[in-house]
C-alpha positions in Angstrom: 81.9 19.2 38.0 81.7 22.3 40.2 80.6 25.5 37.8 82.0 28.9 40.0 80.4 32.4 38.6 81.2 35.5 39.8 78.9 37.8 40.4 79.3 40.1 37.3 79.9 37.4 35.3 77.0 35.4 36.9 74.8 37.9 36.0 75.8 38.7 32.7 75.3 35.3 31.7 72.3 35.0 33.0 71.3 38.1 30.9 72.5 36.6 28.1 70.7 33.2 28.1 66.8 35.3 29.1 67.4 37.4 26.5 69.0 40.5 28.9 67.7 39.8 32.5 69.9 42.8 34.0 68.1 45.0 31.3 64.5 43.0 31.8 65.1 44.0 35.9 66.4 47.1 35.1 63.1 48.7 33.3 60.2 46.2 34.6 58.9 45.6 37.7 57.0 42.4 36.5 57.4 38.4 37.4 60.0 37.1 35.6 59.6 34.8 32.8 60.4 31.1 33.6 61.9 28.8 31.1 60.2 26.2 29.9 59.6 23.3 31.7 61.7 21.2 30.0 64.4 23.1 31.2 63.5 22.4 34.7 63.7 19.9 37.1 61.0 19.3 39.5 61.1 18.5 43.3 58.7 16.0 42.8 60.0 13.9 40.3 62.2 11.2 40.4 66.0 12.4 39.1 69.6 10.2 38.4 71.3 11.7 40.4 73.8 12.4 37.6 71.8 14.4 36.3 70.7 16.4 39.1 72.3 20.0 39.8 73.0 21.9 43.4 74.1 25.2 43.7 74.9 27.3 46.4 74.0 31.0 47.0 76.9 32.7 49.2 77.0 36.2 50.7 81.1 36.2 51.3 83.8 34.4 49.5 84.5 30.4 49.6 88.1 30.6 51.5 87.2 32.7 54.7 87.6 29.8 56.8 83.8 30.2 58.3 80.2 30.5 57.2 81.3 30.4 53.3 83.6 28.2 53.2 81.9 25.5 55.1 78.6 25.8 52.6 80.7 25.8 49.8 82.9 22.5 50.9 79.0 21.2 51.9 78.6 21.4 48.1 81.6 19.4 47.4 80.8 17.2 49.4 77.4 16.4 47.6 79.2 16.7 44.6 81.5 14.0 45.7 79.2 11.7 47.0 76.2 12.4 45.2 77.7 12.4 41.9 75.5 15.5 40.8 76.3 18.8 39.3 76.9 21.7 41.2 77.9 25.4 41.1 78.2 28.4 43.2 78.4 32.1 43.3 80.1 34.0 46.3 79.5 37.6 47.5 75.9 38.0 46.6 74.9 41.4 48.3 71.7 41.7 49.9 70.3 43.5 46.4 70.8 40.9 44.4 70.3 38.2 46.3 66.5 37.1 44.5 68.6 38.0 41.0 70.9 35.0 41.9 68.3 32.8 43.5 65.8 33.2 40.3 69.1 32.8 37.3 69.9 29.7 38.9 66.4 28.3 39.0 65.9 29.1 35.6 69.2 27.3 34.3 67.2 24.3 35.3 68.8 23.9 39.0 66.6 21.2 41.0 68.2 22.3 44.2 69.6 25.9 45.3 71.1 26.9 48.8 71.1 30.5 50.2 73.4 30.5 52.6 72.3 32.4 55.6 69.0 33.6 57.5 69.6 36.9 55.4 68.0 35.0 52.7 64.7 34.7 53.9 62.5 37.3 52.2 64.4 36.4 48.8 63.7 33.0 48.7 60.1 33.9 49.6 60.0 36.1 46.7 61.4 33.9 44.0 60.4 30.4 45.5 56.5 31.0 43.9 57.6 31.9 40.4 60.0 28.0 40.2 57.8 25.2 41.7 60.1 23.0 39.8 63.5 24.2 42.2 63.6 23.5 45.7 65.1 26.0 47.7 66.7 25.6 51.4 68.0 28.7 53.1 70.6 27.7 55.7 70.2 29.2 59.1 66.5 30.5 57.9 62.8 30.0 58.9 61.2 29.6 55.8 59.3 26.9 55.1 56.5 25.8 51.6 55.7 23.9 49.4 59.4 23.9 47.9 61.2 25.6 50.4 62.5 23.9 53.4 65.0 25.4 56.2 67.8 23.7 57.3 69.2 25.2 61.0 71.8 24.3 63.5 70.6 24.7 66.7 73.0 27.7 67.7 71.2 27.6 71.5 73.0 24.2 72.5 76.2 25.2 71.9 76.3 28.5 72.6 74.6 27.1 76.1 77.6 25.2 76.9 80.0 28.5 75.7 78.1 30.8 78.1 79.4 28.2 81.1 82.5 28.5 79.8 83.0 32.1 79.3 81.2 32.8 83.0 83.9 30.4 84.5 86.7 32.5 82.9 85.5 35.8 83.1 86.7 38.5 85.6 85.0 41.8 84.9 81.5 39.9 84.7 81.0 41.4 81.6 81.0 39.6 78.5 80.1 40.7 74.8 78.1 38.5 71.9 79.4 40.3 68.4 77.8 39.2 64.9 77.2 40.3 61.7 73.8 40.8 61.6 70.7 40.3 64.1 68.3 37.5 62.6 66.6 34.6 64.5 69.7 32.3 64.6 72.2 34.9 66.3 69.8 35.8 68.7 69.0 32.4 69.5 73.0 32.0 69.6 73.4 35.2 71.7 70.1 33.8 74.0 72.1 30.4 74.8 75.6 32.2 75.3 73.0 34.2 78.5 71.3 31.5 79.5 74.7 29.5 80.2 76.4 32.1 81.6 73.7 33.3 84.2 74.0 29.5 85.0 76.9 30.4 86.5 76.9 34.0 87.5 73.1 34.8 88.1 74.5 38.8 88.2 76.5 38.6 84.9 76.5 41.4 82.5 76.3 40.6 78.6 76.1 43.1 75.7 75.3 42.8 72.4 76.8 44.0 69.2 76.3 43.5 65.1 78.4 45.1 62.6 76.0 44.9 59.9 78.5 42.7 58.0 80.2 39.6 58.2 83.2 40.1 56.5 84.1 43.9 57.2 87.4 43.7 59.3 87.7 47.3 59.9 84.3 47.1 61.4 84.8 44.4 63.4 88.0 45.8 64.4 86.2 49.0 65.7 83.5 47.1 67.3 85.5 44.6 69.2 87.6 47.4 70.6 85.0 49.3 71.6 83.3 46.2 73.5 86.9 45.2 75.0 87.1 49.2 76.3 83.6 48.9 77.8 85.5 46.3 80.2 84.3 42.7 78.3 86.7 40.0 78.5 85.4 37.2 77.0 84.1 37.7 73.3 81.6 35.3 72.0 82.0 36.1 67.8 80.1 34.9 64.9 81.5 36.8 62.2 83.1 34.9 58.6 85.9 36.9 57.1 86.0 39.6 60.0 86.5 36.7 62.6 90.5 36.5 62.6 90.6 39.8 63.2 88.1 40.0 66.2 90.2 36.8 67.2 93.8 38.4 67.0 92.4 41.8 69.1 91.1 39.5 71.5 94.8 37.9 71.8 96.4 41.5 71.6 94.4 42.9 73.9 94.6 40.1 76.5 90.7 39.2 76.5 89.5 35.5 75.9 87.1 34.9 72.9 85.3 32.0 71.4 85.7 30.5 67.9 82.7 30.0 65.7 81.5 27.6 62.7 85.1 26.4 62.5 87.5 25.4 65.3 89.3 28.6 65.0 91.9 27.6 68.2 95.1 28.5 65.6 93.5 31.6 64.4 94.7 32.9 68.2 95.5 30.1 70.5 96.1 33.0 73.4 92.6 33.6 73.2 90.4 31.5 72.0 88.7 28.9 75.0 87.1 26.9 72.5 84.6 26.6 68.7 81.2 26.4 68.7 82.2 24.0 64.8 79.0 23.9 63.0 79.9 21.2 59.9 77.5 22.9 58.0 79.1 21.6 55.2 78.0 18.0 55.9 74.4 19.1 57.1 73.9 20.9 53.6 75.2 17.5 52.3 72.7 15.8 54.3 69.7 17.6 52.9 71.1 16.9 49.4 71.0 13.4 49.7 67.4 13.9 50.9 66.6 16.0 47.6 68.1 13.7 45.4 66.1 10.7 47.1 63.1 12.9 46.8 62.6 12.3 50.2 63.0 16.2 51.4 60.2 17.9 52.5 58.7 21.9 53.1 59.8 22.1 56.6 62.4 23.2 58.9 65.4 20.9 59.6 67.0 21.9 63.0 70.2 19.7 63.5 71.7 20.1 67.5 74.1 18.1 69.4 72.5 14.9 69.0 74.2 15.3 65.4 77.5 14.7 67.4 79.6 15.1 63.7 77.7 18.0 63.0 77.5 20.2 66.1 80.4 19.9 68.6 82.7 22.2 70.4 86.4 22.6 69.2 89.6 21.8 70.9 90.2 23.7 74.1 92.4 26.7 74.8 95.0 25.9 77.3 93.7 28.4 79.7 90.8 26.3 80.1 91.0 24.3 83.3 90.1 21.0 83.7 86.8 21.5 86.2 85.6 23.8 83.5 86.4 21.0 80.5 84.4 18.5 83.0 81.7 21.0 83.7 81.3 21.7 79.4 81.3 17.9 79.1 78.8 17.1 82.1 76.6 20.0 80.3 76.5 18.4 76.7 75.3 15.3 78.1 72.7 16.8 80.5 71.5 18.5 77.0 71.4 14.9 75.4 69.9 12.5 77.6 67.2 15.9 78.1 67.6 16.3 81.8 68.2 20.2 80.2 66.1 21.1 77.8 65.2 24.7 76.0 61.7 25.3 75.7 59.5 27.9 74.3 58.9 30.7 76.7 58.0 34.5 76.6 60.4 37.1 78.5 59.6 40.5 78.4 57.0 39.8 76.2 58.6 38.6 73.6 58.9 35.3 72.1 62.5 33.2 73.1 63.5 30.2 74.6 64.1 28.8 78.3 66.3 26.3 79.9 64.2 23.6 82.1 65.4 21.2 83.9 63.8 17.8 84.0 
């Protein structure tokens, strides 16, 4: 069974089982008080697996076609292989995001997902206060004794994108456009460079980040402005706000790139191809590792060797066929590691490379 809470009502009932939590946070600045241990189940010990509960932490809603609804399916997907209990709660705002984290721990949950690199500094805060929960931010870089991080490595795709976009492009300029800046858009916007000066050594790229994912006005606004500053090829990573960045590419005649999902019907007149992250079944993966006890304080980085994981979409028809070979010839340089991205420093500051063996 799959448990959905709103946010008001998924902290009201949280409030109501602690004894008033929104009241507690409201007038004290002190650690919260854990339930007892009974109620909780422990990362190191051995649990049925139907009796073991998931939940997910989201920051937009389940059916936006992106980000959300891929970690919320990732839950179903545990659920329905797994067998455990599971439960979510969708547009979490950055405020209340170690409020959802902790009520979720303290309802006994051996396992809670924060879905995005956002969720960093919350699950460092809470993670201390419930050893018995194991917490995994997706797309993060936290790591401990029960935290782990579970990442997609953004750079391969958006490697083989870059190449793409460069081919099509006729302004030189391109644009990368995202919610927010954290370490896995700008390793996303890094590769998108890195492939595209591949190709055109002189290229132009510029980035932009709305400061929300699912804000279509804002993304509207931003895309046009990018467009008018003579980009042509939009690489997005935005979850409710994508369509629309998507459809003003189309309307505006520009190419763009889909992102988590293969978004090629959102606007088939623009889009070249998906950087699909199944982060659904990689969230699915690392609960099969916490219900076999088997998962562990570290960061789990998932890249195209994960070929049913990490992939690109189905190609625009403006794509030609030397640039679908070139894609192609790229992804399996990147396997067989004749291209590999290494750690580097550029401009003093720390990123990665590409290096060819």
């Amino acid at each position: 069974m799959t448990y959905r809470y709103d946010r008001r009502q998924f902290l009201w009932l949280g409030s109501a089982a602690l004894g008033s939590t929104l009241f507690l946070k409201a007038c004290s600045t002190g650690t919260p008080t854990n339930s007892s241990p009974s109620s909780e189940a422990s990362p190191g010990s051995a649990t049925p697996a139907k009796d073991f509960k998931a939940a997910i932490v989201l920051p937009g809603i389940i059916t936006d076609k992106a980000w959300n609804q891929a970690g919320y399916e990732g839950l179903t997907v545990a659920k329905d292989k797994l067998g455990v209990e599971t439960a979510y709660v969708e547009k979490v705002s950055q405020a209340d995001q170690a409020e959802a984290l902790s009520d979720f721990a303290r309802r006994g949950f051996n396992l809670v997902f924060a879905h995005g690199g956002q969720f960093d500094a919350a699950i460092q805060q809470v993670a201390g206060q419930f050893p018995k929960t194991f917490f995994v931010g997706v797309n993060g870089a936290a790591k401990g004794s029960n935290i782990a991080s579970l990442r997609i490595d953004h750079l391969q795709a958006s490697y083989i994108c870059g190449i793409i976009g460069a081919s099509m492009t006729k302004t030189n300029k391109m644009a990368y456009l995202a919610g927010q800046e954290f370490q896995a858009t700008q390793e996303e916007m890094r590769g998108f460079e890195l492939g595209a000066k591949s190709v055109k050594p002189e290229i132009a790229i510029t980035a932009s980040f709305t400061g929300d994912w699912n804000d279509a006005a804002k993304a509207k606004e931003a895309v046009e402005a990018l467009i008018s500053a003579g980009s042509d090829v939009i690489f997005q990573w935005l979850d409710n706000a994508a369509p629309t960045v998507l459809q003003t590419a189309a309307d505006k005649g520009v190419y763009a790139f889909g992102n988590t999902a293969d978004q090629l019907e959102v606007a088939p007149k623009a889009v070249l191809t998906s950087s699909v992250k199944r982060i659904d079944l990689a969230i699915a993966y690392l609960a099969d590792l916490a219900v076999k006890q088997e998962l562990k304080g570290e960061i789990y980085t998932l890249g195209l060797e994960k070929s049913d994981i990490l992939f690109l979409g189905k190609f625009g028809v403006a794509v030609p066929e030397s640039v679908k070979r070139k894609a192609e010839e790229t992804k399996q340089a990147i396997l067989s590691k004749k291209l590999v991205f290494t750690a580097c420093q550029e401009n003093g500051k720390d990123t990665r490379c590409v290096k060819k063996a």
